[in-house]
C-alpha positions as CSV (number, residue, x, y, z in Angstrom):
1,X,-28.1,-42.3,8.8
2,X,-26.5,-39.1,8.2
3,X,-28.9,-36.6,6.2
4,X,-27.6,-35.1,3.1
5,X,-28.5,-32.7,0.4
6,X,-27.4,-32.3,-2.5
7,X,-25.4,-35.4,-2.5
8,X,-23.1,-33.6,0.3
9,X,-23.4,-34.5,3.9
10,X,-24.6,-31.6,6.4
11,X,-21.2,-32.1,8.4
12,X,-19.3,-31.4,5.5
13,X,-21.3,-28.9,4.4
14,X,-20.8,-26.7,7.5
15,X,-17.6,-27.4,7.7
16,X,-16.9,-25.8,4.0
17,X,-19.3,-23.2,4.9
18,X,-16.9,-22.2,8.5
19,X,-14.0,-22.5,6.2
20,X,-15.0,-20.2,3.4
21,X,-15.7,-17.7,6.7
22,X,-12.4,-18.0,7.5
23,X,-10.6,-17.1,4.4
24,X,-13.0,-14.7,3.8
25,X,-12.2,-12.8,7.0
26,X,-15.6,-12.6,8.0
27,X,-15.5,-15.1,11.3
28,X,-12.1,-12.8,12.2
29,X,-12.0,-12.2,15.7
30,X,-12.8,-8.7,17.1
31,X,-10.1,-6.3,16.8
32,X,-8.0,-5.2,19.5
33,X,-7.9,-1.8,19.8
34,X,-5.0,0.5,21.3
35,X,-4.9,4.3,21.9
36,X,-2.6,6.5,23.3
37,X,-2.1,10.4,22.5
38,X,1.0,12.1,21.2
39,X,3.7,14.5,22.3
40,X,1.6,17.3,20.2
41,X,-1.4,16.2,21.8
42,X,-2.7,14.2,18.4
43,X,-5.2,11.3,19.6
44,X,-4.2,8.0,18.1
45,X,-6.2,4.7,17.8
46,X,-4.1,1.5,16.0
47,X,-5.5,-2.2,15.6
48,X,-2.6,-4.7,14.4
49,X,-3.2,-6.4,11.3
50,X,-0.2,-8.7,10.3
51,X,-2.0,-10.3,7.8
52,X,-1.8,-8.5,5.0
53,X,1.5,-6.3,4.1
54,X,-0.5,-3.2,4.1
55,X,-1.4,-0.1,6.2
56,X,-4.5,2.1,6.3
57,X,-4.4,5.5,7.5
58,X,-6.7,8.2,8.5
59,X,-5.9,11.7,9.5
60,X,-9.4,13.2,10.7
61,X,-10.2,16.7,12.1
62,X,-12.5,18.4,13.7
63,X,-12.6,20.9,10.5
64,X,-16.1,19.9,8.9
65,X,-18.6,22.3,7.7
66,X,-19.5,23.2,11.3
67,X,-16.8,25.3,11.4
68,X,-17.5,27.5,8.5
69,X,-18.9,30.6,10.6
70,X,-20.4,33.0,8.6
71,X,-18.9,31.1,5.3
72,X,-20.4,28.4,4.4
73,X,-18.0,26.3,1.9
74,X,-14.8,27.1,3.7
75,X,-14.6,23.3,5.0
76,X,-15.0,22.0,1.9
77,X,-13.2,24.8,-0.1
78,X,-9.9,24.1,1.8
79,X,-10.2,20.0,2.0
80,X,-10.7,20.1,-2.1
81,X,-7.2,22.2,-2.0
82,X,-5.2,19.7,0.0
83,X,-4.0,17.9,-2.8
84,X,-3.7,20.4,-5.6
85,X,0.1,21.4,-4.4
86,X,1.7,21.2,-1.5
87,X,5.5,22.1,-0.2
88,X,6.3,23.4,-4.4
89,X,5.0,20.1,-5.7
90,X,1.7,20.7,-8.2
91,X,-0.7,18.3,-8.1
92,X,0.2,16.3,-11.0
93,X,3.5,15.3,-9.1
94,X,1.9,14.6,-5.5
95,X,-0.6,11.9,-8.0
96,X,2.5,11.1,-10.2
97,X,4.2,10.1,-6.3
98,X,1.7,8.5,-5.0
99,X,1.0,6.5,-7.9
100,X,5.2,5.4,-8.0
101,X,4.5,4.3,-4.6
102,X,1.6,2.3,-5.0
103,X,-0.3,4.0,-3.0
104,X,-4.3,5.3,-2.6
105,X,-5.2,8.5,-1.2
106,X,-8.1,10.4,-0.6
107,X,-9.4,13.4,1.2
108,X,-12.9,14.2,2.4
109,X,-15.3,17.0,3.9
110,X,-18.5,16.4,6.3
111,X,-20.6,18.2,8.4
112,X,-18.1,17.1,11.2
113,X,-15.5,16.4,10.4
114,X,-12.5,16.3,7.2
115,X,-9.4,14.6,6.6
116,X,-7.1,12.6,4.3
117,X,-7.3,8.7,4.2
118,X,-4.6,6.7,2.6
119,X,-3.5,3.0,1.8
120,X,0.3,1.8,1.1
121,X,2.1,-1.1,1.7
122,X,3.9,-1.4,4.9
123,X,7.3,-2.0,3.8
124,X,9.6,0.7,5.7
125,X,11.1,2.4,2.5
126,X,7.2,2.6,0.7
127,X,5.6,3.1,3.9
128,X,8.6,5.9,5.5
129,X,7.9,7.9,1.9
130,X,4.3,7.9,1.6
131,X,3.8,9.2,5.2
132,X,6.2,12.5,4.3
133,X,4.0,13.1,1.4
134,X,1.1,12.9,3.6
135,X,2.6,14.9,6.1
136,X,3.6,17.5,3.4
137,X,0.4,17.5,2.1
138,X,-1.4,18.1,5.7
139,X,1.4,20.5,6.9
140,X,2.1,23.0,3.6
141,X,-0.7,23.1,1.2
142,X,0.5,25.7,-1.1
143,X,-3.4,27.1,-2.3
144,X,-1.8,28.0,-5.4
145,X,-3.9,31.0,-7.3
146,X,-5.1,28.9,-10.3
147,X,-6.3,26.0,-8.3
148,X,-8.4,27.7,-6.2
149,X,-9.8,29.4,-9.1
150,X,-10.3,26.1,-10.2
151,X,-11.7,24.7,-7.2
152,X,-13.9,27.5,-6.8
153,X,-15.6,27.3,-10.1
154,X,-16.4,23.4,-9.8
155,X,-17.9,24.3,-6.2
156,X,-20.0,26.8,-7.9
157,X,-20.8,24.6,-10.5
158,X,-22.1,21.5,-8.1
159,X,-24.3,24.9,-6.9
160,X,-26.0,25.2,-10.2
161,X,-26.3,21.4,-11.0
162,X,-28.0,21.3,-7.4
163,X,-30.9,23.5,-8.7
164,X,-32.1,21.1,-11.1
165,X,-32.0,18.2,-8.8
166,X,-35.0,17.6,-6.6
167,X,-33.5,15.2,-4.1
168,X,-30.7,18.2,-3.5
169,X,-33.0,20.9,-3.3
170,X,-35.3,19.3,-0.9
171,X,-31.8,17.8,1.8
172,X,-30.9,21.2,1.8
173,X,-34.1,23.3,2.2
174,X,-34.5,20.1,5.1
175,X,-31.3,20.9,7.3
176,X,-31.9,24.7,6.7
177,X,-35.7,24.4,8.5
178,X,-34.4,21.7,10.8
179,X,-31.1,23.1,12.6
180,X,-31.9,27.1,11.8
181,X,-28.8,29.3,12.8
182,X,-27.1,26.5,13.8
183,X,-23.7,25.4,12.2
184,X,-25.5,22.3,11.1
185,X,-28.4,24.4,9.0
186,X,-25.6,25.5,6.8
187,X,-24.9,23.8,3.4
188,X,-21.7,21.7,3.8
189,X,-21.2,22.6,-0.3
190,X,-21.4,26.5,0.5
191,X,-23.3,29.2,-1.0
192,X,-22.5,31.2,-4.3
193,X,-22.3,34.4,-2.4
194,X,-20.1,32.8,0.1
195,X,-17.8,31.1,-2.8
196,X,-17.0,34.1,-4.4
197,X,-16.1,36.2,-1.3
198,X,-13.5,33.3,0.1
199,X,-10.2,34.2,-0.6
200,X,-7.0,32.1,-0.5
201,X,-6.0,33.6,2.8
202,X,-9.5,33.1,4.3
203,X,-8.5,29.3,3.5
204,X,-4.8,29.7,4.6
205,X,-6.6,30.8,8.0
206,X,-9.0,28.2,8.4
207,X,-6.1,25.4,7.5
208,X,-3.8,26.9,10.2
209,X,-6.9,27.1,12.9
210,X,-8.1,23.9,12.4
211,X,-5.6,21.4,10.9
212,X,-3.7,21.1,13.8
213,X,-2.4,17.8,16.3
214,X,-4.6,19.2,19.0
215,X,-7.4,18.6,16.2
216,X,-6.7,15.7,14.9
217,X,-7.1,12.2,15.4
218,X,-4.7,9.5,13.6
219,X,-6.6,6.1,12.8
220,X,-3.6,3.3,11.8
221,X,-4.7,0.0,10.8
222,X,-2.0,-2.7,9.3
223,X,1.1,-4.4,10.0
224,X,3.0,-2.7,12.2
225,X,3.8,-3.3,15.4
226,X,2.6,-0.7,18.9
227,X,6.3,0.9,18.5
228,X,6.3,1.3,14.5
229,X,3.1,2.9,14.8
230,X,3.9,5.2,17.5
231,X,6.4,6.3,15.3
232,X,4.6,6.8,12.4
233,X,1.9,8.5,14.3
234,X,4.5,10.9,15.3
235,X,6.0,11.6,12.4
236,X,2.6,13.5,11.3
237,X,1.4,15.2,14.3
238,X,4.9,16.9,15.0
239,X,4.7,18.6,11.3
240,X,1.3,19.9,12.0
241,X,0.3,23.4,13.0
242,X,-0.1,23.7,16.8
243,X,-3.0,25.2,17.1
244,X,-5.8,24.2,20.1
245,X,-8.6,21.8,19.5
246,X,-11.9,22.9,18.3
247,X,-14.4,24.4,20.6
248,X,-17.7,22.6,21.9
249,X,-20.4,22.7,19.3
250,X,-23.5,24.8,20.5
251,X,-26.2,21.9,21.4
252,X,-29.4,22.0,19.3
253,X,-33.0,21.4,21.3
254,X,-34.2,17.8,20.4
255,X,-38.2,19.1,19.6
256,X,-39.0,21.4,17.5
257,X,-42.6,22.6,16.4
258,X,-44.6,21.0,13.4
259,X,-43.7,22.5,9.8
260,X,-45.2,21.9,6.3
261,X,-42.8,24.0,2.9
262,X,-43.9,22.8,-0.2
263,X,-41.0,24.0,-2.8
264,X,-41.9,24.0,-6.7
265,X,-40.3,22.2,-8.9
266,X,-40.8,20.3,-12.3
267,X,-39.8,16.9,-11.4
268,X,-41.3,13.6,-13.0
269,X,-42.1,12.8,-9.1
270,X,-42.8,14.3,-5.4
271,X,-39.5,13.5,-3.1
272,X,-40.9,13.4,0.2
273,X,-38.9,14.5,3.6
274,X,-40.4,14.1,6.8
275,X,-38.1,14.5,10.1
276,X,-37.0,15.9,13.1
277,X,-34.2,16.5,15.2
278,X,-32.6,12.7,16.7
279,X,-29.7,11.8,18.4
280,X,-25.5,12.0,19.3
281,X,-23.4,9.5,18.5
282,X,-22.9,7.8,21.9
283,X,-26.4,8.7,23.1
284,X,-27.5,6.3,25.5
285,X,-30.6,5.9,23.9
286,X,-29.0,4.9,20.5
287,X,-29.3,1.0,20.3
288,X,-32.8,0.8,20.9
289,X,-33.5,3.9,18.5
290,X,-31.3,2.1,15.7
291,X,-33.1,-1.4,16.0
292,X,-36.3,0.2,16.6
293,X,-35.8,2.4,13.1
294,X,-34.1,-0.7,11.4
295,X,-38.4,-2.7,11.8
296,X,-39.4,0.6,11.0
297,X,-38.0,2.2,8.1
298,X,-34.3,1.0,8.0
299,X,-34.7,-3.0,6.3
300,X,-35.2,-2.0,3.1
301,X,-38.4,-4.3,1.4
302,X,-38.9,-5.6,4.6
303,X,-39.3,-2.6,7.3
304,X,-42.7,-1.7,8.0
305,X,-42.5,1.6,5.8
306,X,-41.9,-0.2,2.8
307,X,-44.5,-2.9,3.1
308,X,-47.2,0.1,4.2
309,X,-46.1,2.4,1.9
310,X,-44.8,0.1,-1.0
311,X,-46.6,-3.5,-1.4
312,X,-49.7,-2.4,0.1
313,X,-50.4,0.9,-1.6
314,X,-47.7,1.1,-4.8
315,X,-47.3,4.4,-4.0
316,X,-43.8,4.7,-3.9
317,X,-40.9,1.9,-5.6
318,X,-39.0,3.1,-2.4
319,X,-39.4,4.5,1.2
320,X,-36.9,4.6,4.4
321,X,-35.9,5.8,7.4
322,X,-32.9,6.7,9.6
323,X,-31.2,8.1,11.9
324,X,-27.8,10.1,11.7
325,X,-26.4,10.5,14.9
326,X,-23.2,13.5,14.5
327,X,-21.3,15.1,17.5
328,X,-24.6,17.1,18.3
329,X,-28.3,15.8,17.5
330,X,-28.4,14.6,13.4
331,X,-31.8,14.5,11.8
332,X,-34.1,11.2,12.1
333,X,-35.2,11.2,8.5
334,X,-38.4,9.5,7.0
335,X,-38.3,9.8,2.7
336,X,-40.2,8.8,-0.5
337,X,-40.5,9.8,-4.5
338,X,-43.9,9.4,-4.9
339,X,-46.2,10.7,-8.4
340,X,-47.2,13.7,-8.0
341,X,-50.8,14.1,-6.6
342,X,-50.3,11.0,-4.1
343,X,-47.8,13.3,-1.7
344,X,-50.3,14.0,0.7
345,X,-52.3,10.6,0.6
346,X,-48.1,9.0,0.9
347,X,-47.6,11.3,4.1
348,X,-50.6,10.2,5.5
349,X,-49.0,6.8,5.3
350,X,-46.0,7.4,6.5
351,X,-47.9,9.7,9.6
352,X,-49.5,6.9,10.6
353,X,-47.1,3.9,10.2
354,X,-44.9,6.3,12.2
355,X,-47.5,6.9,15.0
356,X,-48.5,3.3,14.9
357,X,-44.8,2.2,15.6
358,X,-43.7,4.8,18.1
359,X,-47.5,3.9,20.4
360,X,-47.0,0.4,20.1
361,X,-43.3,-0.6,19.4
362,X,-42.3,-3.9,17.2
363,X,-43.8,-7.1,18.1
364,X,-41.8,-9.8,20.1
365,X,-41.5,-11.4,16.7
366,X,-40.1,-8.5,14.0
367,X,-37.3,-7.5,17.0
368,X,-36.3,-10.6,17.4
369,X,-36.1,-10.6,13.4
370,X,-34.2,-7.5,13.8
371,X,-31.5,-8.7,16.4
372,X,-30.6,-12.0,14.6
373,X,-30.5,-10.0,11.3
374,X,-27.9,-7.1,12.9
375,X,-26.2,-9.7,14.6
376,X,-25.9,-12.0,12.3
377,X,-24.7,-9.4,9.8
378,X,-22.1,-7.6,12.1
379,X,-19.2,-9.5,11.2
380,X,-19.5,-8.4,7.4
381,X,-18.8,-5.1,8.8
382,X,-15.4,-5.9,10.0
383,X,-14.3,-8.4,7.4
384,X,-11.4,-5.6,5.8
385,X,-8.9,-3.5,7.3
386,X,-10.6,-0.4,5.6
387,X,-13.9,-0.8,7.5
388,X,-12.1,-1.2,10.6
389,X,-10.1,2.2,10.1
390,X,-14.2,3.4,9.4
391,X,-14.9,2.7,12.6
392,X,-11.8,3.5,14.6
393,X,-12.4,7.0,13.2
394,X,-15.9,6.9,13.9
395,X,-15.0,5.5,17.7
396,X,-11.9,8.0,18.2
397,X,-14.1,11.1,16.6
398,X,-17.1,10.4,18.8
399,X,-14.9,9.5,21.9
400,X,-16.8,6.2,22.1
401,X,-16.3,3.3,24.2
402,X,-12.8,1.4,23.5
403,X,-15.2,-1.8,23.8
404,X,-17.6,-0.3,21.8
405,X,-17.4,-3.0,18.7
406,X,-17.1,-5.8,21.3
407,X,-20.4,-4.9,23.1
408,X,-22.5,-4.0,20.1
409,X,-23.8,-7.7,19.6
410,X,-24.3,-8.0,23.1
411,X,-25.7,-4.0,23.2
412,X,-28.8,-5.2,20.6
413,X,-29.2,-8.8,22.1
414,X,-30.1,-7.2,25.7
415,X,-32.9,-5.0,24.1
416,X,-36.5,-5.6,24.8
417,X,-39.7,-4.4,23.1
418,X,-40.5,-2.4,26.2
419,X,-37.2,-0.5,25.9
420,X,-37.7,0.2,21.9
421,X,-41.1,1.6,22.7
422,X,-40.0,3.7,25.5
423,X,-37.0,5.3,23.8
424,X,-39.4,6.1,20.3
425,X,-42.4,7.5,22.6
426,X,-39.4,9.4,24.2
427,X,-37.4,10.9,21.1
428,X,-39.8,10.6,18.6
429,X,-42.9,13.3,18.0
430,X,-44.8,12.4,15.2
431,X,-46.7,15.9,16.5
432,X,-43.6,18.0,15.8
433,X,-42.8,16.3,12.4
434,X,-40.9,18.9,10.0
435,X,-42.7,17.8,6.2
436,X,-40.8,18.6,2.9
437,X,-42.3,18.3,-0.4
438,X,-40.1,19.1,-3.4
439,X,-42.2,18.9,-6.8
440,X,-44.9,20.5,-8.8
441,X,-47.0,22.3,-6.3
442,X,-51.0,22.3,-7.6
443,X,-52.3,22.5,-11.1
444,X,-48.5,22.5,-12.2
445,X,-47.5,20.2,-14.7
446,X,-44.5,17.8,-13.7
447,X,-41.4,17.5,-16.0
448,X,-41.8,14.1,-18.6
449,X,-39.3,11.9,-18.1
């Protein structure tokens, strides 16, 4: 007899389950990617998507904060500008056209990299008109005077507002002890004293330097065919300056030596930073790091931290860890908000959990959790075009592997606990740990809530 539950038999119940996959994209088959470059030397990576009459589009550079120099802000100050005039149209008509076109945009600003995303339907005459106002708004931002006052004040502004947040203080006090002199140690959001010394020119310079088709990567996902977007990809890269690619960034060691900064502050609770330097994207000891962190400190309730730190002790509603692999070495980050008075019995915790993890590895048991879980979950992050754009820019940026999405299942499915162990007791230094505390610092009394 065939078993049933719920008064529906299992058959029929899988077979609803596959089809709700289906429509939902999630069971979609691994995208195809392409790549070619372009007569002004723009890189260009395009998946096909014909099922939906739309096109995402990401223009990326290597123009993040890394290439502030001596500064800091400039990134960021000349990304926020992009789209308040460009070519003698003001900002309100660039939003007015966009919004007659039915179309998103967006620009951004990391430690990496910036660019401009955007999201239009794919007919010729929407699509043809959208991609000249992107192209206008990449090739002649217009920095008018009053907007970069503008800008400048709400930079300044975020500055202040960053004081009285502990979580702020404490990431940027953290990067600034971590990376040092290096591009990296610099706050993506500036500096006042930097702020007020940038001048439109300075950005004028930095857009000409660094906005350029040797710079830039184009990321097209949607329906279009190889030749359309060949000829949409270039479309933008011949309006863009022609300036050379970005230099190498300077490599940063991977150890550094043990450091403890308390930094006062009247907060309600301790935030907690402990960390060191980690990895690249496209280190070749990143799979076993990222399933390795994911038992540790990256599964939410479930990850070691959490139960140490957490259900056993209460001393924290939270604690994590991760790491952020950028073009050079991103931190590997262990946090908490803890009460304060129970920072230095939480560290211990998280010392020891830490030390635990990276002399013993995971158990046969909580990896084989961890793959199925990763696995399993993988095809949620593909299930829209806009996540696939995510990683095409993260793939093209990095200079991964083409095959890079279709060998990640297989990437975590070939890992052992032997190989997790080894690449922790490798990259990890629990004797080297960087500690941050941000909160009231002895007999101080901590801010009611």
């Amino acid at each position: 007899m065939e078993s049933k539950r719920n008064g529906t038999p299992t058959a029929w119940r899988a077979l609803f389950i596959t089809s709700l996959l289906l429509l939902s994209g999630t069971a979609r088959a691994l995208p195809t990617i392409e790549h070619w470059q372009t007569a002004h030397g723009a890189r260009v990576l395009f998946v096909a998507a014909p099922e939906l009459p739309m096109v995402d589009l990401s223009v990326v550079f290597d123009a993040g904060s890394a290439r502030d120099g001596d500064r800091p802000g400039t990134a960021r100050f000349t990304n926020a500008l992009l789209m308040e005039g460009a070519g003698g149209l003001d900002s309100d008509r660039i939003a007015e056209r966009f919004s007659e076109l039915g179309a998103r945009v967006s620009t951004w600003s990391e430690r990496d990299m910036a660019g401009l995303d955007t999201r239009t339907l794919s007919n010729p005459a929407q699509l043809e008109a959208t991609i000249s106002l992107v192209s206008l708004i990449l090739q002649r931002p217009d920095f008018p005077p009053q907007a970069v006052a503008r800008v400048r004040k709400q930079m300044l502004t975020a500055l202040e507002n960053d004081k009285q947040s502990p979580g702020s203080r404490g990431s940027k006090a953290f990067y600034r002890q971590l990376y040092g002199a290096h591009p990296y140690g610099s706050p993506p959001g500036g500096t006042p004293a930097a702020l007020e010394q940038l001048q439109r020119g300075d950005l004028e310079i930095f857009h000409a330097r660094y906005y350029s088709a040797a710079n830039a990567l184009i990321s097209i996902v949607g329906d279009l065919s190889r030749s359309e977007a060949e000829a949409l990809a270039e479309k933008l890269a011949s309006t863009l300056p022609a300036s050379a690619a970005a230099s190498t960034l300077t490599q940063v060691p991977e150890v550094i030596e043990a450091q403890a900064q308390h930094i006062s502050h009247p907060s309600s609770q301790a935030h907690v930073l402990l960390g060191q330097r980690g990895m690249r994207r496209g280190d070749p000891d990143y799979f076993p790091l990222y399933v390795g962190n994911h038992i540790l400190g990256g599964n939410g309730l479930n990850s070691l931290i959490s139960k140490e730190v957490r259900e056993k002790r209460g001393l924290a509603y939270s604690a994590y860890s991760y790491f952020l692999p950028m073009r050079v070495a991103g931190p590997f980050l262990i946090g908490l908000q803890t009460r304060h008075g129970q920072e230095n019995k939480a560290i211990a915790v998280l010392m020891k959990t830490l030390q635990n993890f990276v002399r013993n590895g995971p158990d046969e048991e909580a990896l084989e959790a961890a793959k199925q879980n990763l696995i399993g979950g993988f095809a949620l992050r593909l299930d829209s075009n806009k996540k696939i754009l995510g990683y095409l820019r993260m793939i093209g940026f990095y200079r991964l592997p083409l095959d890079y999405l279709a060998r990640f299942s297989q990437n975590i499915r070939e890992l052992s606990v032997e190989k997790v162990r080894d690449a922790f007791q490798r990259r990890v230094h629990p004797e080297h740990l960087l500690q941050m505390v941000v909160g009231p610092v002895g007999n101080e009394q901590p801010k009611q809530p």
